[in-house]
C-alpha positions in Angstrom: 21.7 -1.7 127.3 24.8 -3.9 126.5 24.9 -4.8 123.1 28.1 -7.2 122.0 28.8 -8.0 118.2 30.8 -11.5 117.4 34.0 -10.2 116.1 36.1 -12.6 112.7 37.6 -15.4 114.3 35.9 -15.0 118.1 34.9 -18.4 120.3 31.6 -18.0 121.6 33.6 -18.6 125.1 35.1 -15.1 124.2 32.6 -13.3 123.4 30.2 -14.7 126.1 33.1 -13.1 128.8 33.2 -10.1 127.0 29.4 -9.3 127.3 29.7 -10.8 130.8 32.8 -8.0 131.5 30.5 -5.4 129.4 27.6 -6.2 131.7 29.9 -6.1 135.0 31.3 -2.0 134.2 27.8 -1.1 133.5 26.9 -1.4 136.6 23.6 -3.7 135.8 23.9 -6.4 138.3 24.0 -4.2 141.3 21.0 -1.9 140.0 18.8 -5.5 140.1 20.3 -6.7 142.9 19.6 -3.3 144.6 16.1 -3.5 143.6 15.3 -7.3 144.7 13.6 -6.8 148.0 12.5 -3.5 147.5 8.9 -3.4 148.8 6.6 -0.5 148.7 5.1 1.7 151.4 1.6 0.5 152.2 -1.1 3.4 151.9 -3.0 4.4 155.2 -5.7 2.0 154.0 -3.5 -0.9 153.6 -1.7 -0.5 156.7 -5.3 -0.3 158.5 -6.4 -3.4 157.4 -2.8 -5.3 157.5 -3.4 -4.3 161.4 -6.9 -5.2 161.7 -5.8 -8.6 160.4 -3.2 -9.1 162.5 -5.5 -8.3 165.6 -7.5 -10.7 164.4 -5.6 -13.2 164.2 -4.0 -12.4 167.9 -7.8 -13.1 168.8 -8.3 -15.7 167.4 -4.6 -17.7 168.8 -6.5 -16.5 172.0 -9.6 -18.5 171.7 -8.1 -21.8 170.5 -5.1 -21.4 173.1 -8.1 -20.7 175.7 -10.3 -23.9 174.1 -7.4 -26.2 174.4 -6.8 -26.4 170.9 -3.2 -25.2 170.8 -0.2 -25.3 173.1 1.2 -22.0 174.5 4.1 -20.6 174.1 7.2 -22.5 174.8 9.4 -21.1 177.1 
């Protein structure tokens, strides 16, 4: 953790760039940057029924496609 004390005489300017230089060599920024999208694995169980759903819903684009209710795919 980067901790910055306002020194006799400092600008807040100042001191705001030197936490903001403090911040920057420790290296913080890219470890949350690193970690935005991480995402984890899915279990067996959650990767079962994130399948089941999908074949679902390929079934169910069949059956409105087939009643007329949606247009096909555009080519």
């Amino acid at each position: 953790m980067v901790h910055v004390t306002r020194k006799d005489n400092e600008s807040s300017t100042a001191m705001i760039r030197r936490f903001s230089r403090r911040v920057q060599r420790a290296g913080i920024i890219l470890e949350v940057r690193k970690g935005r999208f991480f995402a984890r694995d899915l279990n067996r169980t959650g990767r079962r029924k994130k399948a089941a759903r999908r074949e679902k819903m390929a079934g169910e684009y069949d059956r409105l496609y087939k009643l007329g209710k949606l247009e096909g795919p555009k080519q």
